[in-house]
N, C-alpha and C positions, 0 to 999 in steps of 0.2 A: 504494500500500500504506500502512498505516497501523495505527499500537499504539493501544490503546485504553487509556488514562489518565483517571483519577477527574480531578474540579477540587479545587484550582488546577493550572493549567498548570506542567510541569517542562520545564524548558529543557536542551537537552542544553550543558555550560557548553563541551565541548571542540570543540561547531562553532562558526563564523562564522556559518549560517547556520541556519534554523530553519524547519519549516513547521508552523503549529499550526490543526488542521481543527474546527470547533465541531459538537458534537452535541445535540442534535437540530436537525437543517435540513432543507431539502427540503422534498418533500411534506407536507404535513398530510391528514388523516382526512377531510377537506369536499372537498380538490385531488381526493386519491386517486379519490372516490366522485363525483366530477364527470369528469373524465376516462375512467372507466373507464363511464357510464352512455353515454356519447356512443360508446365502442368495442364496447359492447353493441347499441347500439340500430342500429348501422352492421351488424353483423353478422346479428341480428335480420330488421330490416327492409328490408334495401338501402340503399346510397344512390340520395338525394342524402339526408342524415337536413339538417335545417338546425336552426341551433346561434342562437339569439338573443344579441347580441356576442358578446366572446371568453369560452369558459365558462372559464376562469382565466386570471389576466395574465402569459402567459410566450407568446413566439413562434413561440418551438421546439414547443413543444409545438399550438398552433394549427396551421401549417405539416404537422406531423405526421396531426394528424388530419384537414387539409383533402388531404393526398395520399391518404387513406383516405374519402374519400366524402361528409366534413362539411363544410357549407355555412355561414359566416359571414355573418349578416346583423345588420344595425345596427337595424331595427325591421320590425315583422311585416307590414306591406304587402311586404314583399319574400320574403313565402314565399306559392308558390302555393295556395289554398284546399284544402282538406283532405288536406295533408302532416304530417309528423312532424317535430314542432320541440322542442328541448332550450332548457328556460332556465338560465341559468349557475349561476355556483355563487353570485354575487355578492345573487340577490334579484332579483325585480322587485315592482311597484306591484299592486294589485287590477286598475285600468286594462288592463296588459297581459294580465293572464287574459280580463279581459272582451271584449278585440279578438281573443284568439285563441278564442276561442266564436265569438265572430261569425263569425270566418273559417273555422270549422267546422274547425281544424286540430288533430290528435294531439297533446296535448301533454304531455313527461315536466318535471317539475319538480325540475332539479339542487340548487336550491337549499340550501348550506351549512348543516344546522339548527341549527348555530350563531348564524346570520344570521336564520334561522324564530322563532326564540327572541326576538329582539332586535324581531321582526317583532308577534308576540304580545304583549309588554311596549308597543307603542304602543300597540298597540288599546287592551289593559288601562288605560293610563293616558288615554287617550281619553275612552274609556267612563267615566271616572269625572270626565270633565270638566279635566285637567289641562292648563294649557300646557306642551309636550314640549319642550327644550333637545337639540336632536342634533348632540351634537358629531362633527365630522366633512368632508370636502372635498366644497366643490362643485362638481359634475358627475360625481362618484365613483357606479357605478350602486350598488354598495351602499347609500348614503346615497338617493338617487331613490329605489328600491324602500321605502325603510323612510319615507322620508317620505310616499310614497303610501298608505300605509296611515291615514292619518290629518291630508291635506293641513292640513285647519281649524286644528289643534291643533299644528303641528311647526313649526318653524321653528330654521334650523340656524346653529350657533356652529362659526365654524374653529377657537377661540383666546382668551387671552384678553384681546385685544384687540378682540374682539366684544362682552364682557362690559358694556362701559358702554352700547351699543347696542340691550342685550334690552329689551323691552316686552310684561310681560304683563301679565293680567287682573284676578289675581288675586297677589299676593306672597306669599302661603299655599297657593296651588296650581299648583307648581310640580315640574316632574321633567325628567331630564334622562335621555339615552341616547347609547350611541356607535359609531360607524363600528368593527367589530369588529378593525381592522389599524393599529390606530394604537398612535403611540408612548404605551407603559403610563407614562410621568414627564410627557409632554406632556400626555394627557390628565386624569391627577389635579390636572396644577396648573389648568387648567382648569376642574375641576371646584370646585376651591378659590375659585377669583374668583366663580366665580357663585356660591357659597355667602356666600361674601363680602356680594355684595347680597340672596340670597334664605335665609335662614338656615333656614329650613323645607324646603329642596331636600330634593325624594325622591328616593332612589337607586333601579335598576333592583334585582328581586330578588337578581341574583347579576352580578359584573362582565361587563359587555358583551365586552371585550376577550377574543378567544378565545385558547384555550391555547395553541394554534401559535406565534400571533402573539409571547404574552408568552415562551413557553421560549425563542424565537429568539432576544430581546430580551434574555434573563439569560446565552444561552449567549453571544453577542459578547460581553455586556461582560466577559463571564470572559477571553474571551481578548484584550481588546483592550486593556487596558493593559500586556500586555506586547509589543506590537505596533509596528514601526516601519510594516507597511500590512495592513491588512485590505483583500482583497478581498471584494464579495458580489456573488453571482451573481442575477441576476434582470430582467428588463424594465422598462420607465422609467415603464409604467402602473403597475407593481405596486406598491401604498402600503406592504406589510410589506417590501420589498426594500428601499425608499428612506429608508423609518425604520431601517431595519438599520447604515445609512450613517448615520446620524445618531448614532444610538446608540455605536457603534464609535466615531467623533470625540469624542463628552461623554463614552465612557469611560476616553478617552485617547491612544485610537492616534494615532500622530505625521501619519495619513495614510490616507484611506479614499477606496475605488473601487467604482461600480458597474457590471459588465460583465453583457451577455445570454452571453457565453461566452467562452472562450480568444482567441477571433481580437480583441478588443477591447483587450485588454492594452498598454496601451504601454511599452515596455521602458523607457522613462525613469522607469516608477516602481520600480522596484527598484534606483537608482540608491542603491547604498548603502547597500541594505536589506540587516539580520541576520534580523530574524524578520519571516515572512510567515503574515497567519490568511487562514482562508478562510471561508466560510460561504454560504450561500443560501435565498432567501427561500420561502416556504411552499408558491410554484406550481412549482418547479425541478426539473428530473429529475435524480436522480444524476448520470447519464452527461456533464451540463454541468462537474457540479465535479469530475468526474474527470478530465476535458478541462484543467481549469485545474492542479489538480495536477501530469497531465503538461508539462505550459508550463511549472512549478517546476523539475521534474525537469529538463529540461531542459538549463535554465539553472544548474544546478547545486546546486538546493536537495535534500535532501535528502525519504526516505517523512516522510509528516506523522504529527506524534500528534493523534491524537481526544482532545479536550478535552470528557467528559459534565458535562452542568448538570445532567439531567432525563432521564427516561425517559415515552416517549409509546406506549401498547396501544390509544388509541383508535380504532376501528374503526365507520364509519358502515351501516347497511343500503342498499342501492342503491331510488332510487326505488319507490314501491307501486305505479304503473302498469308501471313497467320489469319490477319483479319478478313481477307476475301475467301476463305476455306472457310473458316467460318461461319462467314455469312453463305455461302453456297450449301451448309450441311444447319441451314437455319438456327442459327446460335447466334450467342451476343459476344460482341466483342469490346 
């Protein structure tokens, strides 16, 4: 249970101990619309539906949908020829379209248009001839898919300590993009260094960083300097979960943990802890950090106050092949 409180955080002064829950966490509008395209299209069409990687970086929820008919696979030679394959939410390359033509296979495309967006701005800057800066991790498929749009031209910065590294063509034709779940302070100073050497750097039309990402980002650090531990709830793939654990430390909490759920917890971190935050990263179901809550309770912490940063109404449409299947087998979309 839990009261819902404006920010700053109010501390109740006559407990010891304290649970403070961050708002908005969880799901975001791209998780939502990727998850629920994979519970459609199982229902739709039968399984085996098969799902190219994890289409969001949370277990629990993979697990979930692989007990329900969805088939994880790591690259499309492992889906048999003309099956129904879901691309995640994270993006892929042009490359992967063109194998799954080949392979003659159905395919809905989850992908986050957040991430679409980011996808389009290469081309754009492509097309006009620019060397592209993608700030971003690599091996991260997000980052793959958007650099496949425009191999020739992209070439990716972790950091910036990459900065003295860049090499491009031109030092006036320059631009830069970023992995959408990174940390919003990490990324600016980043962007700062390269501007540093390329002072003409274009930015993308509107900040790469989607809005999940960054409310997550404002609502820990509300709560985290009054924090002896923030917990976040989320998977060790998830890059907005493991920035969340970053963030919560630079905003002060004495002490931050990343847990996939309750069973994780090790009771020596409450060793002495008064106030406990919670929060979870963008692919998380509730029913995880309510799991953690009760683990509070427990142990004797008290209902958490909801700490709002932000409020989030954004609501995605479900794929345009999902939704015309759909509507052809009289269902709502």
């Amino acid at each position: 249970m839990t009261s819902d409180l404006g920010m700053p955080p109010v501390l109740d002064p006559e407990s010891a101990k304290n649970v403070l829950l961050a708002a908005p966490r969880g799901y975001c509008a791209g998780v939502d619309r990727a998850v629920i395209t994979v519970e459609k299209a199982l229902d739709l069409y039968g399984a085996p539906v098969y799902v190219r990687k994890q289409i969001v970086h949370n277990k629990h929820v993979v697990a979930d949908l692989e007990s329900r008919g969805a088939v994880f696979v790591e690259e499309l030679d492992e889906v048999p020829a003309g099956s129904t394959v879901v691309f995640s939410a994270h993006g892929v390359s042009p490359e992967v379209h063109r194998q799954a033509e080949e392979r003659r296979l159905k395919t809905i495309d989850a992908t986050c248009p957040l991430v679409t967006k980011v996808h389009h701005e290469a081309k754009r800057f492509a097309s006009d001839d620019y060397d592209i800066l993608l700030i971003g991790h690599a091996g991260h498929e997000e980052v793959e898919g958007t650099a496949g749009e425009a191999p020739d031209h992209i070439q990716l910065v972790q950091g910036p300590e990459d900065v003295a590294n860049i090499v491009v063509r031109d030092p006036d034709k320059v631009a830069w993009l970023s992995q959408t779940t990174l940390s919003v302070d990490e990324t600016l100073e980043t962007v700062d260094a390269i501007r540093q050497r390329f002072p003409n750097l274009l930015d993308p039309p509107s900040d790469d960083i989607c809005y999940a990402t960054q409310n997550r980002q404002l609502a820990v650090k509300e709560i985290a300097k009054d924090s002896d531990l923030v917990i976040v709830v989320g998977s060790g793939n998830s890059s907005n979960s493991v920035r969340l654990v970053e963030v919560a430390l630079e905003a002060g909490a004495k002490a931050s943990y990343r847990v996939d759920d309750a069973s994780e917890i090790d009771e020596s971190w409450l060793d002495g802890v008064g106030t406990v935050s919670v929060t979870s990263g963008a692919s998380v179901p509730e029913e995880l950090v309510q799991g953690v809550l009760a683990f509070l309770a427990e142990r004797g912490y008290p209902d958490a106050t909801s700490v709002r940063s932000a409020e989030e109404s954004l609501i995605f449409a479900l794929p345009p092949e999902l939704r015309r299947d759909l509507r052809a087998a009289g269902q709502k979309s």
